[in-house]
Every structure is written in structure tokens, then in C-alpha cells.
DRENDO-1510 file (C-alpha; in Angstrom, 1 decimal, always signed):
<recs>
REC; n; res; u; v; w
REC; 1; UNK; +76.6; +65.8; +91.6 .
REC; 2; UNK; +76.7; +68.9; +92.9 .
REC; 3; UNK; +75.9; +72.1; +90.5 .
REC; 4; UNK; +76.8; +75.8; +91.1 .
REC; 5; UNK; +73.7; +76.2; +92.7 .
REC; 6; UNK; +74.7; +74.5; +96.0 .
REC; 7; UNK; +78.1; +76.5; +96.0 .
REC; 8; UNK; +77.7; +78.5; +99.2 .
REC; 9; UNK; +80.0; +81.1; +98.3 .
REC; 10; UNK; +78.9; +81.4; +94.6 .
REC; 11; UNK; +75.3; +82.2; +96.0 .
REC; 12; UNK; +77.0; +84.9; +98.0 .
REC; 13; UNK; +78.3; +86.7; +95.0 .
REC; 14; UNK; +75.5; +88.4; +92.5 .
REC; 15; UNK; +75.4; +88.9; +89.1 .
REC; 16; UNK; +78.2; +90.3; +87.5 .
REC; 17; UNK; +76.6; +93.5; +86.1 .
REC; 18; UNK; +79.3; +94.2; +83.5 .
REC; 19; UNK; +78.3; +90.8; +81.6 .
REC; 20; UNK; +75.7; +92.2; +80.1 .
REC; 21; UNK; +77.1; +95.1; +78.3 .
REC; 22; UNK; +79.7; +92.6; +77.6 .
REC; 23; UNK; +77.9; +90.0; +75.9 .
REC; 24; UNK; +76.3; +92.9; +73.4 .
REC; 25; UNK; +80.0; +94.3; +73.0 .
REC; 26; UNK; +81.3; +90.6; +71.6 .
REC; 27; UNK; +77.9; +90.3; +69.8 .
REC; 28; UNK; +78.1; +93.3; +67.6 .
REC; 29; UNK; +81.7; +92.7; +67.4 .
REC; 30; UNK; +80.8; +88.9; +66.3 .
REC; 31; UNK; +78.7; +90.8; +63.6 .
REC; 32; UNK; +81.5; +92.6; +62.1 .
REC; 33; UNK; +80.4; +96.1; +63.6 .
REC; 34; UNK; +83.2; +98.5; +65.4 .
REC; 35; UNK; +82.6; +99.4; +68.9 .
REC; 36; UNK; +84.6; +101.7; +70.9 .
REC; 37; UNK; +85.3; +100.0; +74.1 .
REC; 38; UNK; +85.4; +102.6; +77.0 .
REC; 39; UNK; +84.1; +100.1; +78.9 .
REC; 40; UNK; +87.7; +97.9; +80.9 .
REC; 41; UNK; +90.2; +100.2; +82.5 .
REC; 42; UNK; +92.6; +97.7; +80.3 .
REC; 43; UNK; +96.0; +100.8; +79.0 .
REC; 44; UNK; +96.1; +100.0; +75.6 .
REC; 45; UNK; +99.7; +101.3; +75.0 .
REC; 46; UNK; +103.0; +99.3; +75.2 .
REC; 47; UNK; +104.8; +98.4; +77.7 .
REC; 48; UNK; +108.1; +100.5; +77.3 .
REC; 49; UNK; +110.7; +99.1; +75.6 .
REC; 50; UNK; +113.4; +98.7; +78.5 .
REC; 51; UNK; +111.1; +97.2; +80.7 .
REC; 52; UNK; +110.9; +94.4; +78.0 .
REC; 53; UNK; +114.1; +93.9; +77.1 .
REC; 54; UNK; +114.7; +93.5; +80.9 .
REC; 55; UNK; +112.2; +90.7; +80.7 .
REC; 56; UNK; +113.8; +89.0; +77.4 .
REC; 57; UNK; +117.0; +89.4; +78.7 .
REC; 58; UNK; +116.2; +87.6; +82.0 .
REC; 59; UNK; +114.0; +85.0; +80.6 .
REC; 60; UNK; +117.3; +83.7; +78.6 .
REC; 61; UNK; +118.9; +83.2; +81.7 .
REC; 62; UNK; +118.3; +79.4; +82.4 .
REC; 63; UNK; +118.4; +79.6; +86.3 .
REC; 64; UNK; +115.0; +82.0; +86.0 .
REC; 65; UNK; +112.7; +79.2; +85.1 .
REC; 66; UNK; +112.5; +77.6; +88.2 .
REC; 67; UNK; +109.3; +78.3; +91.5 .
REC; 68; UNK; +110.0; +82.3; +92.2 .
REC; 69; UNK; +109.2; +83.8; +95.9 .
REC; 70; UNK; +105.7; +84.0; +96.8 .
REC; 71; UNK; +106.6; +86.9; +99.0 .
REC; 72; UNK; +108.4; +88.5; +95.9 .
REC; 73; UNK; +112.3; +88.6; +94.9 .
REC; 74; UNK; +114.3; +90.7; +97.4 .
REC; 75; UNK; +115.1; +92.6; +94.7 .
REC; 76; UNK; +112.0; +93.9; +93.6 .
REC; 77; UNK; +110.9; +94.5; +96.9 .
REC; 78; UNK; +114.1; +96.6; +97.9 .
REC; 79; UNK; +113.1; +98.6; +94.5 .
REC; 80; UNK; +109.6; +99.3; +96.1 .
REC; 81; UNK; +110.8; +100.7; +99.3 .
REC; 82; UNK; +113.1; +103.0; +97.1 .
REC; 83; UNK; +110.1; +104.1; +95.3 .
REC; 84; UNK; +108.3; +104.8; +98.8 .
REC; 85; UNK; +111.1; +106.5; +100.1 .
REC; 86; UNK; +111.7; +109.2; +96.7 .
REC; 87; UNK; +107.9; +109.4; +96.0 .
REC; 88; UNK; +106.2; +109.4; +99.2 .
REC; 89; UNK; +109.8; +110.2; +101.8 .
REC; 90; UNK; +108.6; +107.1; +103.6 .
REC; 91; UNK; +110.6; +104.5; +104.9 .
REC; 92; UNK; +109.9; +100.4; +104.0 .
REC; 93; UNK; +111.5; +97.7; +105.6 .
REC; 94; UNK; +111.4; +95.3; +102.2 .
REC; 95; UNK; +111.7; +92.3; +104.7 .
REC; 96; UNK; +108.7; +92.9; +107.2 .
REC; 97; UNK; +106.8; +95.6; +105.7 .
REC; 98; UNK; +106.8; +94.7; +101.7 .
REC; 99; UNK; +105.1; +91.8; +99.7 .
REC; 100; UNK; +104.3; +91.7; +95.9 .
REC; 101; UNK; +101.0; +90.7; +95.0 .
REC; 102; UNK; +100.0; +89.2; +91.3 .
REC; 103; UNK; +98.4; +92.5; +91.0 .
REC; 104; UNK; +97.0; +94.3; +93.8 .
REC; 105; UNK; +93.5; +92.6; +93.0 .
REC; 106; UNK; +94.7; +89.5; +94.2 .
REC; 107; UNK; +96.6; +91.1; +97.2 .
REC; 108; UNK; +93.0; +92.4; +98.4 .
REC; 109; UNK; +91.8; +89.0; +98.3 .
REC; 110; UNK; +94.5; +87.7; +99.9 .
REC; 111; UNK; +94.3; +89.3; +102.6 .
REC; 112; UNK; +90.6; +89.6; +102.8 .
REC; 113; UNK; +91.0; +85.3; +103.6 .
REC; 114; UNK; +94.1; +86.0; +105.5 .
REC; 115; UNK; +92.7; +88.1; +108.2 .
REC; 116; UNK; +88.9; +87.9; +108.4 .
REC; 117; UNK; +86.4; +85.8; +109.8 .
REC; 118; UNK; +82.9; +84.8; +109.3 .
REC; 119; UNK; +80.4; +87.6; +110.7 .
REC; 120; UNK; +83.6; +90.0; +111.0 .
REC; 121; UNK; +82.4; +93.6; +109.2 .
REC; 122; UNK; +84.3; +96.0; +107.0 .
REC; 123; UNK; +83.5; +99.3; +105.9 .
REC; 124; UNK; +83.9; +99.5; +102.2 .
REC; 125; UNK; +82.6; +103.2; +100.6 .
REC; 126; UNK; +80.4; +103.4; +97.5 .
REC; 127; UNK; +80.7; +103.6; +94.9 .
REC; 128; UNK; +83.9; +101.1; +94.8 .
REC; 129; UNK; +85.9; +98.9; +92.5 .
REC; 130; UNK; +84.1; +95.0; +92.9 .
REC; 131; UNK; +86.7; +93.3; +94.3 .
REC; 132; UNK; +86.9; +96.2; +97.5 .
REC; 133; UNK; +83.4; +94.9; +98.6 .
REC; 134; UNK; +83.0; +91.2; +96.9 .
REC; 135; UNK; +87.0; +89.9; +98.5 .
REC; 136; UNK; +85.7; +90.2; +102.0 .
REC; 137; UNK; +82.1; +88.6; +100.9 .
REC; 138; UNK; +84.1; +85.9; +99.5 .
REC; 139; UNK; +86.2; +85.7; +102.8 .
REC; 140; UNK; +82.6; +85.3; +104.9 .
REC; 141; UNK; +82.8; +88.8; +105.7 .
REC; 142; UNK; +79.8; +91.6; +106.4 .
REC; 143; UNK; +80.0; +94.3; +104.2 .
REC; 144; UNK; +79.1; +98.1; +105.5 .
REC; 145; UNK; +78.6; +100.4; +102.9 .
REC; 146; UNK; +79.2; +103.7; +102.8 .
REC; 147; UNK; +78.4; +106.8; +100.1 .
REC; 148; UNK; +81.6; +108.1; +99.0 .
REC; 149; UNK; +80.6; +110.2; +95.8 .
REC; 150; UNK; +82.8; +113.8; +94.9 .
REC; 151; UNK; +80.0; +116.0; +95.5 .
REC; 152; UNK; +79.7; +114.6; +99.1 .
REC; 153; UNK; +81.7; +116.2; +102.3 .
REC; 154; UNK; +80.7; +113.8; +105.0 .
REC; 155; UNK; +82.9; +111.3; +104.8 .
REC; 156; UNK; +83.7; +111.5; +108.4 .
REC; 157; UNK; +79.9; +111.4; +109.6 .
REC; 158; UNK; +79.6; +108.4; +107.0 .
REC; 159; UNK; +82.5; +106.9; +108.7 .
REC; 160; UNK; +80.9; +107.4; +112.4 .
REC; 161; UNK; +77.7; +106.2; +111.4 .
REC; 162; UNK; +79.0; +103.4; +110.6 .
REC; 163; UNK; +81.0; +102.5; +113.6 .
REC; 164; UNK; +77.8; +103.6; +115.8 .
REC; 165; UNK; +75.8; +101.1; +113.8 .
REC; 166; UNK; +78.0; +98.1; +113.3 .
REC; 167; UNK; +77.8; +95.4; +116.2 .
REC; 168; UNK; +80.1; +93.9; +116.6 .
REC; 169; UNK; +82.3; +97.2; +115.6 .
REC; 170; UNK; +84.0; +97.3; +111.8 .
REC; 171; UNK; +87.9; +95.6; +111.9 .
REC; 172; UNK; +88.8; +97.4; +108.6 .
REC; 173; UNK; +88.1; +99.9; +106.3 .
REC; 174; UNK; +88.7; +100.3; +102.8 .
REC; 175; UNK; +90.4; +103.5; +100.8 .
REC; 176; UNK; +91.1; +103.9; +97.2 .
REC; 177; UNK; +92.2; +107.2; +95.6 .
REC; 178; UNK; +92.1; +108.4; +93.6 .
REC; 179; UNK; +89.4; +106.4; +93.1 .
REC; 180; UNK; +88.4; +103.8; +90.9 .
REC; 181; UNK; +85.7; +104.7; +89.4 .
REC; 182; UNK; +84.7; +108.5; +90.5 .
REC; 183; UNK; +88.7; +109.8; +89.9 .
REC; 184; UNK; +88.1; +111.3; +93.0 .
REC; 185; UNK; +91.2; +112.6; +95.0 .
REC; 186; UNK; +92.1; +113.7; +98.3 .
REC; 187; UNK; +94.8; +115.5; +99.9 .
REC; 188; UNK; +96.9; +114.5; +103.3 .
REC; 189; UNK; +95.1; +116.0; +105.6 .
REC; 190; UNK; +92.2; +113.9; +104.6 .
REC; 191; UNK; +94.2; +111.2; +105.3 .
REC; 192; UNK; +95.3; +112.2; +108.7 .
REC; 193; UNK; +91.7; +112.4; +109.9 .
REC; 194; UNK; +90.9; +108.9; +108.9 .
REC; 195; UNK; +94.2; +107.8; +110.3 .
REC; 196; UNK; +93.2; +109.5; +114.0 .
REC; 197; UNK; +89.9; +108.3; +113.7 .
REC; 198; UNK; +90.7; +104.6; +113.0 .
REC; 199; UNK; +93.2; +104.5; +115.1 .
REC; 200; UNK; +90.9; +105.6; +118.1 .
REC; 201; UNK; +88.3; +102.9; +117.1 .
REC; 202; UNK; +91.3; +100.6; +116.5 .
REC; 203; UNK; +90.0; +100.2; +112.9 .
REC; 204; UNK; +92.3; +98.5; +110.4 .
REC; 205; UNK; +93.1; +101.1; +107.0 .
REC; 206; UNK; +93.4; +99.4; +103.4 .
REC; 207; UNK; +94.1; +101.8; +100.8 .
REC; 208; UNK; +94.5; +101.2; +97.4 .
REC; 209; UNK; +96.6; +103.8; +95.6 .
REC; 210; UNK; +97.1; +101.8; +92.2 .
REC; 211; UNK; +96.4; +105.3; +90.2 .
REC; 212; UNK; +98.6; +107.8; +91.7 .
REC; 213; UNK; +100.8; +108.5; +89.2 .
REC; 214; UNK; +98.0; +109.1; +86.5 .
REC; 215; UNK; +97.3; +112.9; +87.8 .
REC; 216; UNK; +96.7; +115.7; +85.9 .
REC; 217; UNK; +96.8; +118.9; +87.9 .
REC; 218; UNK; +100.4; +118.7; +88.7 .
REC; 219; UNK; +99.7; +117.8; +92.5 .
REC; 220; UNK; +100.7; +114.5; +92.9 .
REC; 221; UNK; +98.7; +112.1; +95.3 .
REC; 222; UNK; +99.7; +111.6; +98.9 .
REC; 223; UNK; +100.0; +108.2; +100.7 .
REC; 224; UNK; +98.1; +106.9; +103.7 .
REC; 225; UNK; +101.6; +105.8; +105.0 .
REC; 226; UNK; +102.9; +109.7; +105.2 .
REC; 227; UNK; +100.6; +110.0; +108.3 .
REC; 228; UNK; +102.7; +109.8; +111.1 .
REC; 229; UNK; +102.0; +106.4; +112.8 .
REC; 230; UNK; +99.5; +105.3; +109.9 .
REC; 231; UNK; +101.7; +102.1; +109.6 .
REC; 232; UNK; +100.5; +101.4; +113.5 .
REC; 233; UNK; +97.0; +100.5; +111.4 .
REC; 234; UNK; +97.4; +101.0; +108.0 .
REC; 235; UNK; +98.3; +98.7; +104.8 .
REC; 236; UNK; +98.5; +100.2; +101.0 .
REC; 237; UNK; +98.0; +98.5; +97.5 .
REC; 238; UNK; +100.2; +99.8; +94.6 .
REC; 239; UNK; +100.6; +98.2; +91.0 .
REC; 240; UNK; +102.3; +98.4; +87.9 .
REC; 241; UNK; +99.4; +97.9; +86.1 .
REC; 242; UNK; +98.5; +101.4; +85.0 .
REC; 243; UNK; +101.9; +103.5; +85.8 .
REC; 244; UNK; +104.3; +101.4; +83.3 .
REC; 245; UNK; +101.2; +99.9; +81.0 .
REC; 246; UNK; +101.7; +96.4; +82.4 .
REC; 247; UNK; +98.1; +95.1; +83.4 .
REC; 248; UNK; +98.7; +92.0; +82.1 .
REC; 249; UNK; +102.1; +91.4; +84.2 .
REC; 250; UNK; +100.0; +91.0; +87.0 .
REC; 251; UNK; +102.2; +92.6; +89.4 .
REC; 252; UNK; +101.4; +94.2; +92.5 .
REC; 253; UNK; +102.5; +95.2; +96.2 .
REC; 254; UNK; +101.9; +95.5; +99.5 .
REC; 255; UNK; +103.3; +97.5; +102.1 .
REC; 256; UNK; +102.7; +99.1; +105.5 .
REC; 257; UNK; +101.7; +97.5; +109.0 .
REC; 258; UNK; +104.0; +94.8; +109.7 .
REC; 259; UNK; +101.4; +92.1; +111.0 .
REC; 260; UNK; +98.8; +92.9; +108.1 .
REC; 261; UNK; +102.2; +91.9; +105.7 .
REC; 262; UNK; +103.1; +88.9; +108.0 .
REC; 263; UNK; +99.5; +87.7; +107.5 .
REC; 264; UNK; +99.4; +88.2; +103.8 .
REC; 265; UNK; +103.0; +86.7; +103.4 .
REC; 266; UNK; +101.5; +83.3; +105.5 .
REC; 267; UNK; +98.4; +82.7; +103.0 .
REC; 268; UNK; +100.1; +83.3; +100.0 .
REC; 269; UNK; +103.1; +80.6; +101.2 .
REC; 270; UNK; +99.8; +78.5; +101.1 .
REC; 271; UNK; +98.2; +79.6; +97.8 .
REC; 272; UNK; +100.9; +80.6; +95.1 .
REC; 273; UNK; +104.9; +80.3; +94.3 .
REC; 274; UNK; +105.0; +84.1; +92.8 .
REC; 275; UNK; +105.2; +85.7; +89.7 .
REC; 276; UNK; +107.4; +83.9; +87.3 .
REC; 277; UNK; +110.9; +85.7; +88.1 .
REC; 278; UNK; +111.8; +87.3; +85.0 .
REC; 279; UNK; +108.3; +89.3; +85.5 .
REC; 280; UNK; +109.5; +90.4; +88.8 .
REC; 281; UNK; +113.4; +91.6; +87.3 .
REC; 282; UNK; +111.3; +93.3; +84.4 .
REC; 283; UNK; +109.1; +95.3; +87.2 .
REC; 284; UNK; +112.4; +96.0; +89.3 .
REC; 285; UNK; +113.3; +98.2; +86.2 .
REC; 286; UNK; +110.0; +99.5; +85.8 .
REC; 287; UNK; +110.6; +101.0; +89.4 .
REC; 288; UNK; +114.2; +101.9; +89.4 .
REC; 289; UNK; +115.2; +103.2; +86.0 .
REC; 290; UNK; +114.1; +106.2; +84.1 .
REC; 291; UNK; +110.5; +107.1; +84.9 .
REC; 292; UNK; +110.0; +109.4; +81.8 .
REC; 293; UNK; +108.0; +106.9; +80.4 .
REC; 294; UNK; +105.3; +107.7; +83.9 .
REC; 295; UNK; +105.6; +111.3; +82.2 .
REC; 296; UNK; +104.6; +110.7; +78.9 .
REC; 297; UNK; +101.9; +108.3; +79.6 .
REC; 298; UNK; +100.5; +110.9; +82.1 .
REC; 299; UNK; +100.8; +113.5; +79.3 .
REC; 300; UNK; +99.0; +110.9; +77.4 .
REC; 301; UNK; +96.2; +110.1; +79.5 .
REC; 302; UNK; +95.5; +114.2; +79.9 .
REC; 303; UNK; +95.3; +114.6; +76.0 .
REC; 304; UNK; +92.6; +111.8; +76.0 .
REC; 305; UNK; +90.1; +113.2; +78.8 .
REC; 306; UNK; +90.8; +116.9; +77.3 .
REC; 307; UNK; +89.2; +115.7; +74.1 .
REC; 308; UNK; +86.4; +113.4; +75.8 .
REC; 309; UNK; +85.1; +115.8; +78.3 .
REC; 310; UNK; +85.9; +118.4; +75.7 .
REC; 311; UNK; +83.8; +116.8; +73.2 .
REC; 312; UNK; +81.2; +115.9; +75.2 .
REC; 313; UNK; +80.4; +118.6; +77.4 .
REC; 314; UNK; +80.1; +120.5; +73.8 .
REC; 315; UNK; +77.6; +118.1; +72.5 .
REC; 316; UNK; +75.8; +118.6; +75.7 .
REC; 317; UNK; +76.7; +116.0; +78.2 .
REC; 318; UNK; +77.9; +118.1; +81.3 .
REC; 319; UNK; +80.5; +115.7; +82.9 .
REC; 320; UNK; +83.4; +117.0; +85.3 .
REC; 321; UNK; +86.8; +117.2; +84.3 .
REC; 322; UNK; +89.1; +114.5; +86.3 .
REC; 323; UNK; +91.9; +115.4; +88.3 .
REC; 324; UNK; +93.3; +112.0; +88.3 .
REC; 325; UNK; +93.2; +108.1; +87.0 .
REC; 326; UNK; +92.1; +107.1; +83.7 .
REC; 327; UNK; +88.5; +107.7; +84.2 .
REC; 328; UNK; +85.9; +109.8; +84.1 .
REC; 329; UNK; +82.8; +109.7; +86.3 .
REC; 330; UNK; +79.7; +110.7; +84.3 .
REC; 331; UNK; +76.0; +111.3; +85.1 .
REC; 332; UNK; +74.1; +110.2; +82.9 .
REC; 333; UNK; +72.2; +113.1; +80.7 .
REC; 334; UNK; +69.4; +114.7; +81.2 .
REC; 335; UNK; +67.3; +112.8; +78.7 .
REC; 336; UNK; +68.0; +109.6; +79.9 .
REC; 337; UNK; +68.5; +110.1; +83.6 .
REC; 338; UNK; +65.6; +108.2; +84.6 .
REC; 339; UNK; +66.6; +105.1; +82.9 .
REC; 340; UNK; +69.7; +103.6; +84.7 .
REC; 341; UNK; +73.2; +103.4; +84.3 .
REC; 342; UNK; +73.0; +99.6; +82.8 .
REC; 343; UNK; +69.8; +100.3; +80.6 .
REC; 344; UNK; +71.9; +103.7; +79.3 .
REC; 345; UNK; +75.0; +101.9; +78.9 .
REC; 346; UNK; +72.9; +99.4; +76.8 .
REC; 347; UNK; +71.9; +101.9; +74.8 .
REC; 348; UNK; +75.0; +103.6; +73.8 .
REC; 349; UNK; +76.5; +100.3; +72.4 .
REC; 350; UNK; +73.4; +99.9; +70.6 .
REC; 351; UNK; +72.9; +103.3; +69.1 .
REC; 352; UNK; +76.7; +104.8; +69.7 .
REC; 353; UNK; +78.6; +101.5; +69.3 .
REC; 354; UNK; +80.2; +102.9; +72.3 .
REC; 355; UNK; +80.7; +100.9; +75.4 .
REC; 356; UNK; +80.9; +102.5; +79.2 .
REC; 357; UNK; +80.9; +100.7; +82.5 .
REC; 358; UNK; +77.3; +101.7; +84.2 .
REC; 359; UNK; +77.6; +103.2; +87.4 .
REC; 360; UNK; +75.4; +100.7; +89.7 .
REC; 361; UNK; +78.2; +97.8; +89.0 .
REC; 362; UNK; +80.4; +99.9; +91.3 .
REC; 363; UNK; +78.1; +99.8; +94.0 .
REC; 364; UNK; +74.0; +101.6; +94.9 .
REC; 365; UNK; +75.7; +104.8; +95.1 .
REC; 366; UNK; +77.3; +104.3; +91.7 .
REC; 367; UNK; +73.7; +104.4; +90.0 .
REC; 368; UNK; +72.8; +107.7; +88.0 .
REC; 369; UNK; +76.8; +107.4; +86.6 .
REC; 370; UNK; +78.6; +105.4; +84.0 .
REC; 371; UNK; +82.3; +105.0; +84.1 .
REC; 372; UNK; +84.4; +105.9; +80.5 .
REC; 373; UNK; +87.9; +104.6; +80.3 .
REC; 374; UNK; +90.0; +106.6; +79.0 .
REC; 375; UNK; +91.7; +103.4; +76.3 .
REC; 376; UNK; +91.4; +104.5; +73.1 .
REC; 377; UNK; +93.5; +107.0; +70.9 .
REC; 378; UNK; +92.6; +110.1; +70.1 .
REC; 379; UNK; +91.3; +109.6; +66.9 .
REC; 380; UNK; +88.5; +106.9; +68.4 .
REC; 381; UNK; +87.8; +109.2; +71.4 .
REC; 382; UNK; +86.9; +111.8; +68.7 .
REC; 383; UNK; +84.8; +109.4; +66.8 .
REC; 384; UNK; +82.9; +108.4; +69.7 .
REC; 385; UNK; +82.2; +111.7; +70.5 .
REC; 386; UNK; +80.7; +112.3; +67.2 .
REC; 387; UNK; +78.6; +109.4; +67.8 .
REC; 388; UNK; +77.4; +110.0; +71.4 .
REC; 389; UNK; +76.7; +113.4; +69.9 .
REC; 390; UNK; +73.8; +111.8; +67.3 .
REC; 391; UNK; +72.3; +110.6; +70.4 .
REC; 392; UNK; +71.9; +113.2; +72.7 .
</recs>
């Protein structure tokens, strides 16, 4: 019998960097000792209360129970073109341009089989969220990498680089912010270079925009698909993972360039039935009804990194504030910046009984940084603090 060692696409994939801190983090737990987990980007608050009643209420209805749409109720997809029109004033057809994903981790995969081919490259910037890079590895794709870090203004010259160096030339590239994990952010112009310049090079765009409604700064983030003709080339990845607290639902979309949606609506009639409907009904509120709940988790979110980066920066940790997401992108300090983000982040579980995300799990360019989520109440984000503080 085979073993996993003969698994061609399990060799292609390497060690999942994150185990580590997470086998100390059950450990200590195991032990009976607290540990502030910073560590998953996992909301910790509850789903708000209409949105489940929506779902009780539905799941009593005996006609739900049966195989869903794989492509996603019409209903639910009619509510995500209304959100694209009122947030972003762009128009979706919720029949050729609009799919719902289970989450828009699996819609990247997805489409990752759905549309490459072995020895095909796409350019994926670092540092990046795993499954950005690892869904086309998966898919027998090459990978380009490119540095995409806050302090760095070449994206552009990254971008042509690229392009000059891949043979055969790049059929994608991928765009998430703001970004998971820097919090980075950009605004529409931005975007309207990268749409020119891809659609020159006749470059595919995949952009992943599943924070944009956790900002801070009251500017909120602009869509790839407000470029004029960005849908020529152009897909985007939204969720209600973050926005409604519902990262568990495992609900996601797709939407933008009609044959990039036709593809990932063919693979998925192959792979999956949908989301179970009353999941889908329960995410059509989400979208449509009141969004003061978006508000208040936003307000929540801000309150959160005010105290962390607050906290920290007085204790001596110099970390930016972010503008967006629920992260924050920290170098490590200056006393430990020669041992590593996974050697660091080992450390402050040890010492802190904190856990962090280190930065070289995201990608090379992510080394020198750990990732905090921002998942814990006040009152723990305060404590940790403290503790970090002992430390430094």
C-alpha cells in the first residue's frame, strides 16, 4: 500500500508552519494553562441575531433539506449583485457573473483546478494568505512570487519583472486587500494601473476583498470591478466570514468576468451540491437587511487594535497602526529580531502564553513579522499586553 509519501501532490505542499505553534498552543492548554490565542483570524463574536433566526426559521421548513445549488440559490445571488451595486455602484448579472463559494477559500481553489494547467504560472505577491499561493500548487501550477510588503512602492516594477521573467508568460495574478496578513490597503487608482497593465499582457486579475468592510479610517475599500472594463479580466472573492461573524457558515462568492464564473460554475457542478439552503436564506439576510450590525463590529474591531497597538507600542514594541482588517502586521522587536518569526512566536506562547501567527507562514517576505488577530475582548488584549510587556 501506498503511504503519503508517494502522494505526488502532498510532496508538492510543505510543512504547514502554523502546526507548530499550534501543537504548543493545545499543549499548554492540555496542561491547564490560559493562552491568549491571537494566533487564527477565527471573529469570536456572534453571529447577529436576525441572521439566525433566518436560519431557524428556514431550517423548519421541510422542503429546505433536500441537495441545494452548487452555483448558489438565485436568491442569494440576486442579494450579492445588490450589494455590488449600493457598495461598490457596480452592476452583476446574478446569472453569468455571480457564484457562491463555501467560503471564498474554497472558491480560490476551485478555480485554481478549473482553469490551470500543469506548468501554467501565476503571479501570487508576498507575503500572502496560503491558500493564494498553495491552490494553484495544488492545481500543478508554477508559482511567481512577488514582494508586496506596506513599506514597498514598486509594486508595478515587481509586477514587470515578473512578466519579463516568466516563460511561458504569467495567465493570472493574484490581489488581496486589504490584505491578509499585512492590513495593507490600496485605493482605485491603484487598481486601475494593475487593470491597464494586465489587460495589456492579457493577464487574468483575482482579487480577494473578504475584509473590506472591516476599515477603520472611514474610507471604505474600493473594488477591482469599479475599473472600467476590469470585468474584461478580472474576478473578485467576497465572504461573509468576517463582515457578519459567520466563519463557520462557510459562505462565500464570486463575481466578475463571465468565463472565469462559467468555469468555476462547471467544476463545482462536478465537486459539490452547495451550501445546505437554509445557510444560503440566512446569508441573503445577512446581505439585504440592516447592516448596523457591519457598524458595530467595525466599531468593535477599532476598539481592539487601539488597545493592542496602544499597549504595545507603550511597552516598546513599535508596530503600525492598521487601517483595515482584523490584523495587525508586526516586526518583530528589536531584541529578538534576529531570531525569526516562528522561533519568536514560539517564544511568546512559552513566556507570554500568547499565540501570533509568524510572519514566514505567509510567505519569504513575511519573515521578520508576526501576524496578531485581533479575537479576543478587550479585557484579554489588555492582559496580553501586560504579559508581552514582562518580555520585552
Amino acid at each position: 500500500m501506498q503511504n503519503t509519501q508517494d502522494f505526488y501532490r502532498i510532496n508538492r505542499l510543505p510543512p504547514y508552519v502554523f502546526a507548530e505553534v499550534n501543537r504548543m498552543k493545545l499543549s499548554l492548554r492540555q496542561q491547564g494553562q490560559d493562552v491568549i490565542d491571537f494566533g487564527m483570524g477565527n471573529p469570536d463574536s456572534p453571529t447577529p441575531k436576525h441572521i439566525t433566526d433566518k436560519l431557524v426559521e428556514t431550517v423548519a421548513k421541510p422542503n429546505t433539506h433536500g441537495y441545494s445549488m452548487s452555483r448558489g440559490i438565485p436568491g442569494l445571488r440576486k442579494a450579492l449583485s445588490s450589494y455590488y451595486e449600493r457598495r461598490f455602484n457596480v452592476d452583476i448579472c446574478p446569472e453569468e457573473e455571480a457564484i457562491v463559494t463555501i467560503g471564498s477559500k474554497e472558491g480560490l481553489a476551485s478555480l485554481a483546478k478549473a482553469v490551470t494547467k500543469p506548468g501554467d504560472t501565476v503571479i501570487v505577491p508576498s507575503p500572502a494568505y496560503p491558500i493564494h499561493k498553495f491552490g494553484f500548487v495544488i492545481a500543478d501550477a508554477n508559482v511567481y512570487s512577488i514582494p508586496n510588503t506596506p513599506d514597498d512602492p514598486d509594486f508595478i516594477k515587481h509586477l514587470e519583472k515578473a512578466v519579463n521573467d516568466c516563460s511561458p508568460k504569467p495567465i493570472a495574478l493574484i490581489l488581496n486587500y486589504p490584505c491578509n496578513p499585512t492590513a495593507q490597503c490600496v485605493d482605485l487608482a491603484f487598481y486601475e494601473q494593475v487593470v491597464d497593465f494586465c489587460k495589456f499582457h492579457n493577464i487574468y486579475i483575482w482579487s480577494d476583498l473578504a475584509y473590506c468592510e472591516i476599515y477603520f479610517d472611514g474610507k471604505p475599500p474600493p473594488s477591482v470591478l469599479q475599473v472600467k472594463g476590469a470585468k474584461d479580466i478580472a474576478v473578485e472573492f467576497t465572504s461573509v466570514s468576517k463582515t457578519y461573524s459567520m466563519a463557520g457558515w462557510r459562505v462565500g462568492f464570486a463575481a466578475g468576468n463571465k468565463q472565469l464564473i462559467g468555469a468555476l460554475t462547471k467544476i463545482k457542478s462536478y465537486l459539490d451540491y452547495g451550501i445546505f439552503t437554509p445557510v444560503q436564506v440566512a446569508a441573503a439576510t445577512a446581505l439585504n437587511d440592516s447592516q448596523k450590525c457591519v457598524e458595530d463590529f467595525r466599531k468593535l474591531y477599532k476598539e481592539r487594535r487601539d488597545i493592542l497597538v496602544n499597549g504595545l507600542n507603550k511597552a516598546g514594541w513599535k508596530i503600525e497602526s492598521p487601517n483595515a482588517s482584523m490584523f495587525a502586521w508586526a516586526k518583530l522587536p528589536n531584541k529578538y529580531k534576529d531570531m525569526g518569526s516562528l522561533e519568536f512566536s514560539k517564544m511568546l506562547i512559552e513566556k507570554a502564553g500568547v499565540a501570533v501567527a509568524p510572519g514566514i507562514g505567509f510567505g519569504e517576505h513575511g519573515e521578520g513579522y508576526v501576524r496578531i488577530a485581533l479575537v479576543e475582548n478587550k479585557q484579554r488584549i489588555r492582559q496580553a499586553v501586560k504579559s508581552i510587556a514582562k518580555i520585552l
